[in-house]
N, C-alpha and C positions, 0 to 999 in steps of 0.2 A: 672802331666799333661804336657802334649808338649806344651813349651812354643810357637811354632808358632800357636798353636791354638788360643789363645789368642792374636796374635797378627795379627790373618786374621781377625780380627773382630775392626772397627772403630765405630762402638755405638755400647754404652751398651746396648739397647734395643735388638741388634740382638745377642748382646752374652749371656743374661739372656734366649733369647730364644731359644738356643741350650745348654743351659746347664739344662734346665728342664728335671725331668727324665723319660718323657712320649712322648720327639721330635723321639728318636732315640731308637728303642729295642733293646734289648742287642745282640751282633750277628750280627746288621742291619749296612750297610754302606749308606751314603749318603752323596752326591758330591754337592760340592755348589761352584758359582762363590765368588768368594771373593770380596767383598764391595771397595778395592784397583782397581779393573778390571771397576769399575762402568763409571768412567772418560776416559776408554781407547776406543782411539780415531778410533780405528779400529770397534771396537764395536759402536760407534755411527755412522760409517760411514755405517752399514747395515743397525741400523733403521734410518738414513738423508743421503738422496744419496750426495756426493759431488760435488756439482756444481757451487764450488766456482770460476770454472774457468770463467763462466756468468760476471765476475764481471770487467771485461775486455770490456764490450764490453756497447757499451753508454747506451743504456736503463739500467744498473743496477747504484744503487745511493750509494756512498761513501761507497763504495766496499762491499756493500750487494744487494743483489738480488730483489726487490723490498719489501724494506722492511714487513715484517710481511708475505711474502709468502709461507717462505720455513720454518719455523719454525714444522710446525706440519706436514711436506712432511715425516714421517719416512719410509725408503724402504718398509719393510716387510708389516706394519701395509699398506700403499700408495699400495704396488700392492693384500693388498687382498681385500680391499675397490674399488680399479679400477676392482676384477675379479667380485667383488658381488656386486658393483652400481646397474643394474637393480633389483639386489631383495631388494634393500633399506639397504644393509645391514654396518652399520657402525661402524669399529673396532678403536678403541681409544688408547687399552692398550694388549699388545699379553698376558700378561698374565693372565689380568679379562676377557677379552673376549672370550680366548678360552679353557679355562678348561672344563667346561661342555659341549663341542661336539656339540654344533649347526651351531657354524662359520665354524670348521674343516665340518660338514655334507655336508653344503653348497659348501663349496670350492671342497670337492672330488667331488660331482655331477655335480657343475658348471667346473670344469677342465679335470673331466675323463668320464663326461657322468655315472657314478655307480650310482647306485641304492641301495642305502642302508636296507635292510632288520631291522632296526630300527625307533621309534620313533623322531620325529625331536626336540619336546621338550622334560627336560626329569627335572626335579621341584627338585625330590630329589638325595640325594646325591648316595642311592643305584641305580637311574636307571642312573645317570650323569654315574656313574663306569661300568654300562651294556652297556650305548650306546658308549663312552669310547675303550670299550675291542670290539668291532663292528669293530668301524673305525677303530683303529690303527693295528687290524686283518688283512680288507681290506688296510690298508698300508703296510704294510709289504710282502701283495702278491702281489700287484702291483712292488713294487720296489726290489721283489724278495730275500728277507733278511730272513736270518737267526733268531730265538730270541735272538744267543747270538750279531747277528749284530749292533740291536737294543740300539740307545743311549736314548730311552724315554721307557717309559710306562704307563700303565695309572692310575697309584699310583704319577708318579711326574706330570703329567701334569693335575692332578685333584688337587694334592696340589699346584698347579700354580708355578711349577719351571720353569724358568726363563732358564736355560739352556736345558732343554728338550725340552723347548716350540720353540727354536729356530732352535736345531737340528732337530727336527718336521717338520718347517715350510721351509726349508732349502731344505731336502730332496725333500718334494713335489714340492718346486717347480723347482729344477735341474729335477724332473721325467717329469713333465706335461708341465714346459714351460722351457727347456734346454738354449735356447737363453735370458732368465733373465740374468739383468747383474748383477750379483750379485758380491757386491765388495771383493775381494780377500785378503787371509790374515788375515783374522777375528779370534783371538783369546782372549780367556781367563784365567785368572788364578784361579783354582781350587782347593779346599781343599777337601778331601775327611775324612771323621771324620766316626769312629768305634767304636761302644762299645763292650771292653773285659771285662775279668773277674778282669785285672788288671787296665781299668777301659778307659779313653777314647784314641784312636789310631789315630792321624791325617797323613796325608801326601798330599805333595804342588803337583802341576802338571801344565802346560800350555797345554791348550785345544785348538786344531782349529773346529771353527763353518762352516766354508768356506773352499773352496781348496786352499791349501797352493803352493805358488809361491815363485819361487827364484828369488831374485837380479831384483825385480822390483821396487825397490825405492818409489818414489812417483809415484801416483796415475797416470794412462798413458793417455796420450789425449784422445786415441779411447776409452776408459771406460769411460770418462766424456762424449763422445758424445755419446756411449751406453745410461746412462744416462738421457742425454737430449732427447732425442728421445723417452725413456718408459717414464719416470718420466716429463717430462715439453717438452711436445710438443704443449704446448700453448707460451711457448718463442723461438720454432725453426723460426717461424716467421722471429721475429726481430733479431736473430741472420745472417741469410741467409742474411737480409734485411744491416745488419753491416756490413758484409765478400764483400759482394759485393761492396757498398759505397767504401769499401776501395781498392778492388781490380779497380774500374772505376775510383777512382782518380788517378791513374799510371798509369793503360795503356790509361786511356784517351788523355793520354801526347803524345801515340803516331795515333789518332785518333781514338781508339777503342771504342766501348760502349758496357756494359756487363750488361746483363738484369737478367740470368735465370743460374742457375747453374749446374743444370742438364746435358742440353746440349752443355753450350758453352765450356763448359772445357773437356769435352771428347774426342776432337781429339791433347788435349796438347798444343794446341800453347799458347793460355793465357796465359796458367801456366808458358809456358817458358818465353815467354815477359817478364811476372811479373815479376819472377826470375831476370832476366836480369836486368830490371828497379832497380830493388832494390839492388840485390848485385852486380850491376856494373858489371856484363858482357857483354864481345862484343858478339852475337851470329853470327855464319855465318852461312848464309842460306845454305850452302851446308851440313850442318851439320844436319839439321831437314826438316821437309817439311811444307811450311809456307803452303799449301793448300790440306791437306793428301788426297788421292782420293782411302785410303781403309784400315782398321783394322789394317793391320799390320804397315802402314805408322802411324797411330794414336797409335798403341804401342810405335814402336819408340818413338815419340815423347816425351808419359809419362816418359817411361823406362829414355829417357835424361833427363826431369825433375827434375826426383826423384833423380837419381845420382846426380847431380846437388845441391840439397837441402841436402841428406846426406853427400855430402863433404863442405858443409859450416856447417855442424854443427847442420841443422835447423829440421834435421827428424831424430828420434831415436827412432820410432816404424816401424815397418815391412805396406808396404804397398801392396798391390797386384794392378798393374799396369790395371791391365784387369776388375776391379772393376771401375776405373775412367774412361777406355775406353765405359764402358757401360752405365757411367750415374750415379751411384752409388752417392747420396749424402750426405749419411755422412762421406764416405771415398775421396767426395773432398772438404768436410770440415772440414775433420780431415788435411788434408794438405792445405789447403789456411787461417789455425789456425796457423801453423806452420809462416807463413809469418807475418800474421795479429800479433799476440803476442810480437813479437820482434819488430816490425816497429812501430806499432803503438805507441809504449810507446818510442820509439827515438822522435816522431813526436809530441808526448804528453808533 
């Protein structure tokens, strides 16, 4: 026997249970996350958004989020529970929950408007496999896939596999709701186990659940403020309510008062002030326009901002200038984060 098979396995409970000779027929392959992958942290970050970054800012307490809040926020489980709130409907666990097709029923009809030509309950195991082979029929024509494209079917997600149920739920919702921010990178490691005639065939592999990204390190501002915005727009409140505090305590040095974020930072001069205030520059007014009287003067302005920020070091995400010109506010608080982050912890 291949010694790594035995050694993808940390309780013996799960290896007595793949070593039974009625898990796997002979012939049959079947891919399983390895029990090692349980802990990785990219994986937890699909079912608990990361919003560790909250923890900056006064309302959250000795660097967690109000405590007991975010503990049971898992992504996946948190936006199928926020699509199917009005039908009552409450997921706990992706893989008790949706094996038998009533959640999945739900979510297609609640996301795609379908009409599923099956029953909603379905008690036994022969109609769970009937209504099963329904939906995942109707998913595949939706998302336009092949069967060999298919990374589920309705043999592993009736048996509540854990990686099919995610590649599942993954798909739908890049189809139905594209702008999910779903965190990037998500992988796991995978054993795939065989029975031959010479008896069992394993092999290792590293799976991605998510689109894979290059050389994005840690988790990047604007995906936390993605984020915040899906997942906890009950704390965008006090956040806005923080950004601000801190931005009126600098510029108020030089009489300003800053109320609203939307609008006062869209023609750039706050921003620039700010900048100024804080990393010590002289601005001359021949250089911006302290009273822009039209779009392009309030581009400028941003466009010197931002420059400004990226050569001190403070901005290393791409910003679109015409987004802050409009009003856009989480993209002017994904940049007055920038400021807030570094200052406030000098000041702290």
């Amino acid at each position: 026997m291949d010694p790594d098979f035995l050694n993808a396995f940390t309780q013996p409970s799960t290896l007595d249970r793949f070593l039974t000779e009625d898990v796997i027929a002979k012939g049959e392959k079947r891919k399983l996350i390895k029990p090692t992958s349980s802990n990785n942290p990219k994986l937890e970050e699909l079912k608990l958004p990361d919003l560790g970054f909250l923890s900056s800012f006064p309302f959250a307490k000795a660097g967690r989020i109000l405590e007991g809040q975010w503990e049971e926020c898992h992504f996946l489980t948190e936006w199928i529970n926020k699509t199917l709130k009005e039908e009552h409907i409450v997921v706990k666990s992706l893989e008790e929950d949706l094996y038998d097709g009533l959640v999945l029923h739900h979510l297609l009809e609640n996301l795609g408007s379908l009409k599923l030509d099956v029953e909603k309950i379905a008690l036994t195991e022969k109609k769970q496999r009937q209504k099963l082979s329904v939906i995942l029929e109707v998913v595949a024509k939706c998302l336009q896939l092949e069967e060999s494209q298919l990374k589920w079917n309705v043999e592993s997600i009736l048996a509540k596999d854990l990686l099919s149920t995610l590649h599942l739920l993954v798909a739908i919702a890049k189809h139905f709701e594209p702008t999910l921010a779903l965190p990037p990178n998500v992988h796991v490691e995978t054993i795939t186990i065989e029975t031959t005639s010479r008896g069992l065939k394993t092999s290792n592999a590293v799976e991605y659940i998510t689109e894979k990204k290059e050389n994005i390190g840690e988790q990047s501002k604007d995906d936390a403020f993605d984020e915040l915005f899906s997942c906890a727009p009950d704390k965008l409140d006090a956040v806005k309510k923080a950004l601000l505090q801190f931005v009126d305590q600098h510029v108020g040095k030089l009489g300003l008062n800053v109320k609203d974020i939307e609008s006062q930072f869209s023609d750039g001069v706050i921003l620039l002030l700010l900048t100024g205030q804080l990393e010590g520059y002289f601005l001359n007014l021949r250089n911006f326009f302290l009273t822009p009287a039209s779009t392009m003067e309030m581009l400028h302005n941003v466009n010197l901002a931002l420059e400004l920020l990226a050569e001190g070091g403070l901005l290393n995400f791409p910003v679109n200038s015409e987004d802050i010109v409009n009003g856009d506010t989480k993209a002017i608080m994904r940049v007055l984060y920038c400021l807030y982050s570094k200052y406030r912890t000098k000041e702290a």
